[in-house]
C-alpha positions in Angstrom: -98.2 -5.0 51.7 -100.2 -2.0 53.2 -97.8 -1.2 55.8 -94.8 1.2 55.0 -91.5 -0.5 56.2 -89.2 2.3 58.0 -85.7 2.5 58.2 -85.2 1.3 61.6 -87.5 -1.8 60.8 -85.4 -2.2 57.7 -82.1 -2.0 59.8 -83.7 -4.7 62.2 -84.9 -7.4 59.2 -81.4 -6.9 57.9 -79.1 -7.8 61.0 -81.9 -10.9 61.9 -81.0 -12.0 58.4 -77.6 -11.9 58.9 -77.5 -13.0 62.1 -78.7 -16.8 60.7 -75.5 -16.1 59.0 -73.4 -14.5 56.4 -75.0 -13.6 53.2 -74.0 -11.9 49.9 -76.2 -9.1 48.4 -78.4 -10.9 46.3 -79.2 -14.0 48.7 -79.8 -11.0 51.8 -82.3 -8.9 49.1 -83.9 -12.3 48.1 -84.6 -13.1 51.7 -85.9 -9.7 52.6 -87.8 -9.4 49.6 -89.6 -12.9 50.5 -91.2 -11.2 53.7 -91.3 -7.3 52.7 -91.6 -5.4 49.8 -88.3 -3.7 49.3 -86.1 -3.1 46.5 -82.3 -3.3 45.9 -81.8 0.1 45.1 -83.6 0.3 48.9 -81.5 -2.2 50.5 -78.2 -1.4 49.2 -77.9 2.4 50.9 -78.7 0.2 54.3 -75.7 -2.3 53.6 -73.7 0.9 53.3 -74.7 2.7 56.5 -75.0 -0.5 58.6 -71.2 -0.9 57.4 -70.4 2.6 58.1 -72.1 2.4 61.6 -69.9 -0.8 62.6 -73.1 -3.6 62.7 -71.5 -5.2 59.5 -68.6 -6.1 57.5 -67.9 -7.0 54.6 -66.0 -9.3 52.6 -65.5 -10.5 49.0 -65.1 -14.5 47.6 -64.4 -15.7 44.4 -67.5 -17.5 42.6 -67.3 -18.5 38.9 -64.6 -15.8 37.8 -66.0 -13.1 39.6 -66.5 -11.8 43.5 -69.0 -12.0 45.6 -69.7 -9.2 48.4 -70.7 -11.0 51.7 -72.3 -9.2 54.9 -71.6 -10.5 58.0 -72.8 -9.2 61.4 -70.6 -7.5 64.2 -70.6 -7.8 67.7 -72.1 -4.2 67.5 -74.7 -5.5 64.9 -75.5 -8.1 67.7 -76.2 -5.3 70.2 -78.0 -3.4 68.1 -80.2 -6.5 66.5 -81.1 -7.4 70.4 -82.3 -3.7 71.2 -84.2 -3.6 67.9 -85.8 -7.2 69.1 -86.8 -6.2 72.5 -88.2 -2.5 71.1 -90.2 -4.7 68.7 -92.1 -6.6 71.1 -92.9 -3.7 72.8 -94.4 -1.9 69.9 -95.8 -5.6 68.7 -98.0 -5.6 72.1 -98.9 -2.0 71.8 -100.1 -2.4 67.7 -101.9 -5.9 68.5 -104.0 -4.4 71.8 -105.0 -1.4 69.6 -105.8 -3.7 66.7 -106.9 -7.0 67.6 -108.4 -5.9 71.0 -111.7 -4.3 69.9 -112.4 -7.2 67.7 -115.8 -9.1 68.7 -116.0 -6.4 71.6 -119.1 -4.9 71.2 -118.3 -1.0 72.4 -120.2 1.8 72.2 
């Protein structure tokens, strides 16, 4: 991908993950990683602050002798997913008009 993915678009594909459902660390980078080019030494530092912030929790299940760390979205993770949503189709309009609109217009 060309496009540089910012923090506040990372914190956005994060909480839409999450909000299909919980998801442990490496199923949540997986996902991401299927859409954006990101790493887990990226995503990792986000799971943190997004905890920290109160848009996640977290919580750990046994699998096969060993925990797993799931993410799970908050109410406030909600809120903020729904803000990052509407300010994305906003900026979406803004990027397509400037991009797509001068296609097969012939201005001079």
């Amino acid at each position: 991908m060309v496009f540089q993915l910012g923090s506040a678009l990372l914190d956005a594909c994060v909480l839409a993950t999450l909000n299909r459902g919980d998801a442990y660390g490496y199923v949540l980078t997986q996902t991401i990683k299927s859409v954006v080019e990101v790493s887990e030494s990226t995503l990792y530092p986000v799971l943190r602050r997004l905890q920290k912030d109160g848009a996640l929790t977290v919580y750990d299940e046994p699998f096969n002798g060993r925990n797993r760390r799931y993410y799970r979205l908050t109410e406030v993770g909600r809120e903020r997913l729904a803000r990052y949503v509407s300010e994305w189709e906003a900026f979406q309009k803004g990027v397509d008009k400037l991009l797509l609109g001068g296609i097969g217009d012939d201005q001079e």
